[in-house]
N, C-alpha and C positions, 0 to 999 in steps of 0.2 A: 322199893321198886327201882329197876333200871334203868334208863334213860338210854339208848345211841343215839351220840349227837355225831351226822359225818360231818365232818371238816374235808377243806383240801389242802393238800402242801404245794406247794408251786416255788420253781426256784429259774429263777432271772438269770443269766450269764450279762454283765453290763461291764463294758468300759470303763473306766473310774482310771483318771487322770490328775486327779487333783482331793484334797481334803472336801471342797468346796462343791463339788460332781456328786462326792458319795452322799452328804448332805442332801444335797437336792434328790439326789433319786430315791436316800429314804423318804424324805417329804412325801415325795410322787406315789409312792408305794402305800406309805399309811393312809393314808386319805380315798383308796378306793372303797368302792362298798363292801362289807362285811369281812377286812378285814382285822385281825387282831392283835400278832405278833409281825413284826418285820426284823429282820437279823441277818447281816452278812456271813456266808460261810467261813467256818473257825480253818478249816483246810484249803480251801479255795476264795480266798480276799475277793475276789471279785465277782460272786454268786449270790445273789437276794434270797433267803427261807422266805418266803410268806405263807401265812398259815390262817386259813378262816375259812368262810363257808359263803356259797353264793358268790365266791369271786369269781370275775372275766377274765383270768387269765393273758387275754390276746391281745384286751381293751390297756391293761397296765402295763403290759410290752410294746404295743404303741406309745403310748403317753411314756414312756419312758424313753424311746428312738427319739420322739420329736424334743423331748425335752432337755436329754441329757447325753445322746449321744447312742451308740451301737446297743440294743440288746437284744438277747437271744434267749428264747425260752425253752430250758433244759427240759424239763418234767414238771408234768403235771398229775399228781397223786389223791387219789382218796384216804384221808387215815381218818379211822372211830375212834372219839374218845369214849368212856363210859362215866356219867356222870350220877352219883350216888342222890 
């Protein structure tokens, strides 16, 4: 039997000034709720992937402004995985 499980993608445009910024603002990023994966864009160095399900999107672009400086929230996506 099949399983869809939706998840959402959401990706961060942030600032990153220093080794020390990107750090922190992964911290920031993993720790909200129901997230999974965190990963900066391979194309664009200064774009957060975040990938989970149940996440606030607007709440982790805050806590990201206060915390580390400019971000901007590019998209926000639905993607299904199918889980066997």
């Amino acid at each position: 039997m099949f399983e869809l499980i939706p998840q959402q993608k959401i990706v961060i445009e942030v600032q990153m000034r220093s080794r020390r910024r990107r750090a922190k603002a992964m911290k920031i990023a993993a720790v909200a709720d129901g997230v999974n994966p965190v990963a900066f864009n391979e194309e664009k160095k200064d774009q957060m992937v975040i990938i989970g399900d149940g996440i606030d999107a607007a709440s982790v672009a805050l806590s990201l402004r206060k915390k580390v400086g400019h971000a901007t929230l590019v998209t926000v996506e639905e993607i299904v995985l199918e889980d066997i």
